[in-house]
N, C-alpha and C positions, 0 to 999 in steps of 0.2 A: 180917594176911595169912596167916600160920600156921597161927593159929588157924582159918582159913575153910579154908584145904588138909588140916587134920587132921577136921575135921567131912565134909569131901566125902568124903576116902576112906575114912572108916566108912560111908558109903554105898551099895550095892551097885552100883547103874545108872550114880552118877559116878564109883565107882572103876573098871567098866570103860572108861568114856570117856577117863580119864586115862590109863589103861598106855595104851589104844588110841593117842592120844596120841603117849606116850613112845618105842611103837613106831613110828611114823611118822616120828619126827623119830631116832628111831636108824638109820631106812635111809636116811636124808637124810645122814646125817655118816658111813655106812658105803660110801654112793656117791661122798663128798669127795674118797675115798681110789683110786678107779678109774681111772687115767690115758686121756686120749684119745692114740690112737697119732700119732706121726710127729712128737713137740714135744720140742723139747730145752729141758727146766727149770731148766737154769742161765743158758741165753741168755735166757727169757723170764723170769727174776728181775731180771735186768740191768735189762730194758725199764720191769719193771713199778718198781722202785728208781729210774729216771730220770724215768717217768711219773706225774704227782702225783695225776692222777686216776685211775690205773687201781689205786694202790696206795689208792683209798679205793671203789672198786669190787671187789678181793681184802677189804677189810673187811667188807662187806654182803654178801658170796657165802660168808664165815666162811673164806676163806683156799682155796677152792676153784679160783680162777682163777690163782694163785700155781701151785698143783699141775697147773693145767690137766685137772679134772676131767672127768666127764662133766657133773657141776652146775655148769661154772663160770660161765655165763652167769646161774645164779639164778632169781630169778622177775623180774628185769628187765622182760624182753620183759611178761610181763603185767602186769606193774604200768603200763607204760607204754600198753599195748592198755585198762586199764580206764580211764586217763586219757581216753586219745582217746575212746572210746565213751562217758564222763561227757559233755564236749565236744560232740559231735555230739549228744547226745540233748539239749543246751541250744541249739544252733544248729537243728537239721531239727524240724520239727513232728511230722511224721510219727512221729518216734524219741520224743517228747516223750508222745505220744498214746497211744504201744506201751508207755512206762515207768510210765502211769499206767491200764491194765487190768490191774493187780495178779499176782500169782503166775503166770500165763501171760506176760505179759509179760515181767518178770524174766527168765522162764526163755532165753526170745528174746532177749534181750540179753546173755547170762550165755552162749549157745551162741556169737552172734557174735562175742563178748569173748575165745574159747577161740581160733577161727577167723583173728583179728587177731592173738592171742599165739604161733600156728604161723606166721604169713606173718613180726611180726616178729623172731623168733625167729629163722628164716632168714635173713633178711636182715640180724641184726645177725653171727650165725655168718661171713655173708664177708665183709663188712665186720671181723670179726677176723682171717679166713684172710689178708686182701690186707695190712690191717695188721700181723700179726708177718711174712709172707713180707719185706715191703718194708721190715722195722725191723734191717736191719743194719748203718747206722749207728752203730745206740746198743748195738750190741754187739760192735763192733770188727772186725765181717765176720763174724761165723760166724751163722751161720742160724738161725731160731727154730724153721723148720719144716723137717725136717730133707728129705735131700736124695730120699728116700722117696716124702715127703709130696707135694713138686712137682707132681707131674702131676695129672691128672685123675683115676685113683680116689683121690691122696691128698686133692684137694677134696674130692671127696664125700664120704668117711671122716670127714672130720673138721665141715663141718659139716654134716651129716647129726644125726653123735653130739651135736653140741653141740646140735642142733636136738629130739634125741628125748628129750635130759637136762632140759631146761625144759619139757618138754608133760610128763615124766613129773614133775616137780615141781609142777607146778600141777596135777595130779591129787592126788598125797599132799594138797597143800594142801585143797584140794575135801573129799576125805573126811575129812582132821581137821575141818575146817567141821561134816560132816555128822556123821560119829561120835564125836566128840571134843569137846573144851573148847577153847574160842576162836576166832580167826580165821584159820585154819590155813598163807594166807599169810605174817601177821603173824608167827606162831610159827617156820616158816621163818628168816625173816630174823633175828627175835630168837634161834634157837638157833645163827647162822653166827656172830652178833654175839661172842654168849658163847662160843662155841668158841674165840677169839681171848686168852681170858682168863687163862690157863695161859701161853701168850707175850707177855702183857704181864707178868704175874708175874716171870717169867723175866729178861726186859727191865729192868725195877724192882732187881732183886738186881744184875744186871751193873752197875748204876747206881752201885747203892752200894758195889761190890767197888770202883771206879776211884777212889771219893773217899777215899784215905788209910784204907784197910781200917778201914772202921766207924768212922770217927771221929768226931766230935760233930756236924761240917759235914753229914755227910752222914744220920746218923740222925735232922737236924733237917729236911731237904731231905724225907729220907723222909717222915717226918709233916706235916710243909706238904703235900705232894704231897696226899697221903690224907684228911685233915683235908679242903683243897679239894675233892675229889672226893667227899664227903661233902655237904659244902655246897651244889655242883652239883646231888646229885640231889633235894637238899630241894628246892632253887630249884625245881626242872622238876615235882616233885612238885604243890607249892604251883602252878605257874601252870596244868599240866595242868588242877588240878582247879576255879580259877579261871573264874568266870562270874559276868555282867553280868545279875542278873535282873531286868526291867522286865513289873512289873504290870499283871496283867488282871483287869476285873470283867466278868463276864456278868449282862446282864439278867434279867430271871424273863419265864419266858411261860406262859403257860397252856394245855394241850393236851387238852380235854377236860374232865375231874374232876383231872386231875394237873398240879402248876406244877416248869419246869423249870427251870433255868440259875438265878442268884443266888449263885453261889459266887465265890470272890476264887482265882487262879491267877496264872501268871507265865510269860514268854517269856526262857527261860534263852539268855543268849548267850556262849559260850565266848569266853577272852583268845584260844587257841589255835588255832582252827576250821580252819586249813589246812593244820596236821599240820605231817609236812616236807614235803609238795609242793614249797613254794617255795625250801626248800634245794637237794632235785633238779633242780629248773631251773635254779635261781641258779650251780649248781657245774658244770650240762652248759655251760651259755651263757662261764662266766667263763673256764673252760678251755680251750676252744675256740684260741685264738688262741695257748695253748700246745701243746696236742696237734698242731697244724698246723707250728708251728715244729720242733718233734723230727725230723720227716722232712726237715728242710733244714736240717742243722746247721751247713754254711758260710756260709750264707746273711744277709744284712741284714738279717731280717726278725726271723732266731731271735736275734741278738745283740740287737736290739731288746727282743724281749719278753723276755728274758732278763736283759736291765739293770730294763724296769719293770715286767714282770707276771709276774715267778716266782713259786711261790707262798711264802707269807709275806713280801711285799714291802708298802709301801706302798699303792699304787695295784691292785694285785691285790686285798688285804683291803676296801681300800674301794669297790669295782665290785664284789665281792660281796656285800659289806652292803647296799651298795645295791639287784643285783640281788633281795635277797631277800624286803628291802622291801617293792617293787614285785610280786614274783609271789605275797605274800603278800594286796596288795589285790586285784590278778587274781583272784586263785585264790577268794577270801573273797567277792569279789561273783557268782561261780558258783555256789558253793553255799549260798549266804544269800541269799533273795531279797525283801526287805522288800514289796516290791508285793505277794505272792501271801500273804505273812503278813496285811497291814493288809485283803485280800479275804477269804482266811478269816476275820478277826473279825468284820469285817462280816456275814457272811454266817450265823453263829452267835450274834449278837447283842454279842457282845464288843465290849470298849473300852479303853483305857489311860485310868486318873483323869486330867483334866484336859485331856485330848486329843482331839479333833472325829476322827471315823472318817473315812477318806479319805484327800487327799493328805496332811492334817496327819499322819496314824502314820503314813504311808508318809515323811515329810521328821524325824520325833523317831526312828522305828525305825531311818534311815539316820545322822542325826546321834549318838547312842549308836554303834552300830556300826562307824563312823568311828573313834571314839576308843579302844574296844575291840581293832579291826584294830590301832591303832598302836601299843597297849603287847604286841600278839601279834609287830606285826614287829617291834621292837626286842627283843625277846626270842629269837626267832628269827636274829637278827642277830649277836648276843651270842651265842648256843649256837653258829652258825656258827663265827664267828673265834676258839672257843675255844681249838684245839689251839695257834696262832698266839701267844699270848699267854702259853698255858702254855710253848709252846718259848721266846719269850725272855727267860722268868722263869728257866726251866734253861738259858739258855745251849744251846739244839740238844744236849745232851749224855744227854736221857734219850732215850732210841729208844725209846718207848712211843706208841701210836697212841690219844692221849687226846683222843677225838672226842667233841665235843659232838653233835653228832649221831645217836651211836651211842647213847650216855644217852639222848637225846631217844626214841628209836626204841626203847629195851629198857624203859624205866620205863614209855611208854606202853602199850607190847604186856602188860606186866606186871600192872597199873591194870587193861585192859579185862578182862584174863585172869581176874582175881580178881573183880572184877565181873560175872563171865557165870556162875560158878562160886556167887557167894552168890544171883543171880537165879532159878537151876536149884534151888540148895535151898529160898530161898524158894519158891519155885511147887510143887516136892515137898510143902512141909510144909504147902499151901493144901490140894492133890492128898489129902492123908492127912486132912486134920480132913474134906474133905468128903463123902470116902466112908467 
């Protein structure tokens, strides 16, 4: 990986793409720091320290929503507008038809996908304005939003700015795409990730200051800690990169004076294919029924969920494992579509050895698949419950926000990062022998 970063930036054209880059994602973490007016940041620490999901949505925004940024909403809203518009362009024909006339198309769907990420944007903005108005409960009465903010220009103020901080994020994002090295969302999220990194450090030392000032308990606790976190990222390395490839032979045909096709290839099928999609669902959906209870703290309902689905309980861990399962086959039968794979072979002459074109690869391409998905969502499932596991390995006592998740999501963006990176130079060095 290094060595691929030290060969780019003796490069001319990808050393500028990379400051380009750097600079992009510096006004990203220099906008972190921009407060939106009329928010009291101590009372929304409270909320967010009571809230189990909004304290791993202050993760993914690299701590921006903690500060109540102008970025604190992230690229949220768009990540969830390219879902829905993936979605409908597998449900509508119409959208299905638009996403396969090529480079025009895209672009059409890439404009509505901007247009969906301003509408949810907005609407998740008052959905936060009514939410901290209404969260003082869990902060002993004193107001989130302060008494300013109240009225009618303090709504607008505030989510107006939270609404122009995410359009203006998903623009940065867009032209790192374009002038830059990678997927410029992806790097977004990956550099909020790692900005967190310095405060788990920090976290780690307090750790070991409490255990008998450096004592051998603790300096072993330490390196277990590390050693494991080590071991994690090989695991996620190692499945990342992980694929199921099932063989193709193409026929020979003859096209005049030239015979084509006769070569042997393969239909690479990732462990992994549905990213975290299905962790995002799994953890909106599982929450749910806690995020609801916060707002009725006397209530039945909250002692309820509070005996069985706090988070790291029992029955909590396990409805999300399971949700994640689940949105892992969802998600995986979306964007794998074996029918349309066993119709291009056909239609190209291809075959799997030993397998009859037709329903047959469409029922072998499915059965593979199947069992692929399910060592993708057991893994997925596993990186889920991780922090869970680490917490009552330490006993609740290290306050470090050791997300599997966050691995999952920083080693991946990493991987493609370097990989786009050795693509550009190979294609330079094609570029240079041919001219």
């Amino acid at each position: 990986m290094f060595e691929t970063i030290k060969n780019a930036w003796r490069l001319p054209d990808l050393r500028r793409k990379i400051l380009f880059t750097l600079f992009m994602i510096l006004v990203f973490r220099l906008g972190a720091f921009i407060p939106v007016p009329y928010i009291d940041r101590d009372a929304l620490a409270k909320v967010i320290n009571d809230l189990t999901m909004l304290g791993f949505f202050d993760v993914v925004a690299g701590g921006t929503f903690k500060n109540m940024s102008i970025f604190a909403m992230s690229v949220t809203p768009y990540i969830n507008s390219s879902i829905i518009m993936q979605l409908l362009t597998i449900a509508i024909p119409a959208l299905e038809e638009l996403a396969k006339q090529g480079e025009e198309g895209r672009k059409k769907l890439a404009e509505w996908t901007r247009y969906g990420t301003a509408i949810l944007a907005f609407i998740q903005a008052i959905g936060i304005y009514f939410g901290l108005k209404n969260a003082t409960a869990l902060t002993n009465g004193v107001p989130v939003i302060t008494a300013q903010g109240q009225g009618f220009l303090g709504f607008i103020t505030i989510t107006v700015t939270l609404t122009a901080g995410t359009v203006f994020l998903m623009w940065i994002g867009e032209q790192i795409t374009e002038n830059g090295i990678g997927n410029g969302i992806s790097l977004l999220i990956f550099a909020g990730i790692i900005s967190r990194l310095p405060n788990g450090v920090v976290s780690l030392w307090n750790y070991v200051a409490k255990l008998n000032e450096f004592s051998l308990t603790s300096i072993i606790a330490v390196l277990l800690f590390i050693v494991m976190a080590l071991a994690i990222i090989v695991f996620i390395i190692v499945i990342q990169e992980g694929e199921r490839r099932i063989p193709v032979q193409y026929a020979k045909r003859v096209v005049g004076r030239r015979v084509y096709g006769g070569q042997s290839t393969h239909i690479p099928i990732k462990v992994n294919i549905a990213g975290v999609i299905p962790i995002i669902f799994a953890i909106s959906l599982v929450m749910l029924p806690t995020t609801i209870a916060q707002f009725f703290p006397n209530s039945g309902f909250y002692k309820f969920v509070k005996a069985y689905f706090s988070s790291g309980s029992f029955w909590y861990t396990f409805f999300y494992a399971l949700f994640i399962i689940g949105f892992t086959y969802f998600y995986t039968a979306i964007v794998f579509n074996p029918v349309e794979i066993a119709n291009n072979l056909k239609n190209n002459g291809g075959f799997i050895p030993g397998i009859r074109p037709g329903k047959p690869t469409v029922d072998f391409i499915t059965r593979v698949l199947s069992k692929v998905t399910f060592a993708g969502a057991l893994f997925l499932a596993f990186i889920a419950i991780l922090p869970t596991l680490v917490g009552l390995m330490f006993k609740h006592q290290l306050n470090i926000y050791f997300g599997g998740t966050s691995l999952l999501i920083v080693v991946g963006v990493a991987l493609e990062t370097i990989r786009q990176m050795e693509a550009q130079m190979l294609m330079r060095h094609y570029k240079g022998f041919l001219s």
